[in-house]
C-alpha positions in Angstrom: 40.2 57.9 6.1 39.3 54.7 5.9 35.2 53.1 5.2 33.1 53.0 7.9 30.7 50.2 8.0 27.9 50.8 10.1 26.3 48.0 12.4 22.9 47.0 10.8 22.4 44.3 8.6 21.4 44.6 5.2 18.0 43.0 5.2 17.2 41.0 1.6 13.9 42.8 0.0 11.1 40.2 -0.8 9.0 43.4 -2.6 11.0 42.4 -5.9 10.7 38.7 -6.1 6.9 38.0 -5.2 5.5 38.9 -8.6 8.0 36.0 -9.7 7.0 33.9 -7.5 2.9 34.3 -8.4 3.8 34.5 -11.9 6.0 31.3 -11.6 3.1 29.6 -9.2 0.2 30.9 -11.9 1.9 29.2 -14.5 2.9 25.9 -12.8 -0.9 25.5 -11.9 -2.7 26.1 -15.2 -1.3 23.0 -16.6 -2.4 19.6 -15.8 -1.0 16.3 -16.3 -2.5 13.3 -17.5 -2.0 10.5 -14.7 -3.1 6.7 -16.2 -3.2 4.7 -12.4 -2.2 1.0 -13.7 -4.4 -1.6 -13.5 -4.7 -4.0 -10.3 -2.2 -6.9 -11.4 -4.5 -10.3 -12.4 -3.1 -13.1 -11.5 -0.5 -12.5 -8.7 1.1 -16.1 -8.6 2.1 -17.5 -5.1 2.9 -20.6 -6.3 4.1 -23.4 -9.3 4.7 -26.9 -7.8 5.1 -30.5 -8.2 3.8 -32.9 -6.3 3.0 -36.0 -5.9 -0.5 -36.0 -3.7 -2.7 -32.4 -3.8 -3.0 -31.0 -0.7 -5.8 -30.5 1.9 -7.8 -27.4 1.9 -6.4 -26.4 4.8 -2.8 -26.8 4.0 -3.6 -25.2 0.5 -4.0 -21.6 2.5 0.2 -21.8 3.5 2.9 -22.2 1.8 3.2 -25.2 -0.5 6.6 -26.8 -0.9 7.4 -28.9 -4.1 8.2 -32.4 -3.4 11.0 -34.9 -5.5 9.4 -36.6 -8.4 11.1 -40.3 -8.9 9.8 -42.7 -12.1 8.2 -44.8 -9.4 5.7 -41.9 -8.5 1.9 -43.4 -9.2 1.1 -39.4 -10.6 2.7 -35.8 -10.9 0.8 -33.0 -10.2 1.1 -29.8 -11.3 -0.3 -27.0 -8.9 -1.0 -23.7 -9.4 -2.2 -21.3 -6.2 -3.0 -17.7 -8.1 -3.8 -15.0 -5.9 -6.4 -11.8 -6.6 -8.4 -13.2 -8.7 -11.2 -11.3 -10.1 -12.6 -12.5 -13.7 -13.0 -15.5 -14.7 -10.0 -17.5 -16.5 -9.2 -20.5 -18.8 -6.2 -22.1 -17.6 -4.4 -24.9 -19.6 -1.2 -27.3 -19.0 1.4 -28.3 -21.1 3.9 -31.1 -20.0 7.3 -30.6 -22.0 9.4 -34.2 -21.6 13.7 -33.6 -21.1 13.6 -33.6 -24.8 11.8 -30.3 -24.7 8.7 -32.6 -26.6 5.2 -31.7 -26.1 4.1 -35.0 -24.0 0.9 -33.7 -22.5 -1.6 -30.9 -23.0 -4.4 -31.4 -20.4 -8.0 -29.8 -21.1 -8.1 -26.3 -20.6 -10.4 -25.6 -17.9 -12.3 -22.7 -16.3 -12.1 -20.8 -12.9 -14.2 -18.2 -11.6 -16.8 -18.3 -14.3 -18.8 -16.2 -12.2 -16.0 -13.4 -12.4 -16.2 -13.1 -8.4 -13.4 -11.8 -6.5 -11.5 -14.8 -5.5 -8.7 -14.0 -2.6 -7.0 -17.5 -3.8 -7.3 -20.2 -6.4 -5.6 -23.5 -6.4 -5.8 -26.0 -9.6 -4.2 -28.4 -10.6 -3.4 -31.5 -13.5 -2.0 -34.7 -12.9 0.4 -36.6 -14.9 0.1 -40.3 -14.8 3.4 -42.3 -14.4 2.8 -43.7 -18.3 4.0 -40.0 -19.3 6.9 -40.0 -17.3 8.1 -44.1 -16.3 11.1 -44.0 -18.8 12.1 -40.6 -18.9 14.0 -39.5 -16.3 15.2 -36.0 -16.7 14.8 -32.6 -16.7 11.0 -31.6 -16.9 9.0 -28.4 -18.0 5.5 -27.8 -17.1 3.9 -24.4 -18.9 0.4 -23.0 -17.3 -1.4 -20.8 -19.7 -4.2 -18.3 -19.0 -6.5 -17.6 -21.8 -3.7 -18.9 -24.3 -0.9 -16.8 -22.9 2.0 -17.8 -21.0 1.3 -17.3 -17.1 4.0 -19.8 -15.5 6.5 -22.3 -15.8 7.8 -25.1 -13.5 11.3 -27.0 -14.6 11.5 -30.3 -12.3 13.9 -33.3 -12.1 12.6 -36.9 -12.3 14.9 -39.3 -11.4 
């Protein structure tokens, strides 16, 4: 005679594997882990530009474009528009020539002494045309913050 198999379905028992589960789940939540949140960034830069006249206030709030430096140019400026600014900071320019020589190193200067939360900054230094009237090239401008490196600009005068 051959095996009968009857209609029901064999159900799965759950009795046996909830003690695993609570023991599993009890020892899962006695340990914690320690979670370091990062830091809000600084200085979010927006933007690291040449040009040749600073803009107005109200153009300063968009996007600025960099604009072709020639030897005739009267002044190069360097501008900087940092973003989420909430301490104050010493920023400081250095103007490397196409012979990658230290031409220029303006004053360093201070922004948000006050250490107020600043949505945007914009700064800038200029270059006179005495720097630049012979050398055309391949430029480098390096913006520090505090003595660290925070941005670099390579531009063409021709």
């Amino acid at each position: 005679m051959g095996l009968k198999l009857s209609g029901r379905k064999k159900r799965f028992n759950l009795i046996p594997v909830l003690p695993l589960f609570f023991i599993l789940f009890g020892l899962f939540s006695c340990f914690s882990f320690k979670v370091e949140v990062p830091l809000e960034p600084e200085c979010v830069i927006d933007t690291v530009v040449i040009v040749k006249a600073i803009p107005d206030k109200d153009a300063l709030e968009g996007k600025i474009a960099a604009e072709p430096a020639a030897v005739t140019d009267a002044n190069l400026y360097a501008l900087i528009k940092v973003l989420q600014v909430s301490k104050p900071l010493k920023l400081q320019w250095l103007w490397y020539s196409p012979e990658n020589k230290l031409l220029r190193q303006s004053k360093v200067i201070e922004i948000n002494a006050k250490g107020k939360y600043l949505s945007y900054f914009a700064a800038w230094d200029v270059m006179p045309q005495s720097y630049y009237a012979d050398k055309k090239g391949r430029w480098t401008v390096v913006i520090t913050v505090d003595g660290s490196f925070l941005a670099r600009n390579e531009f063409e005068i021709k």
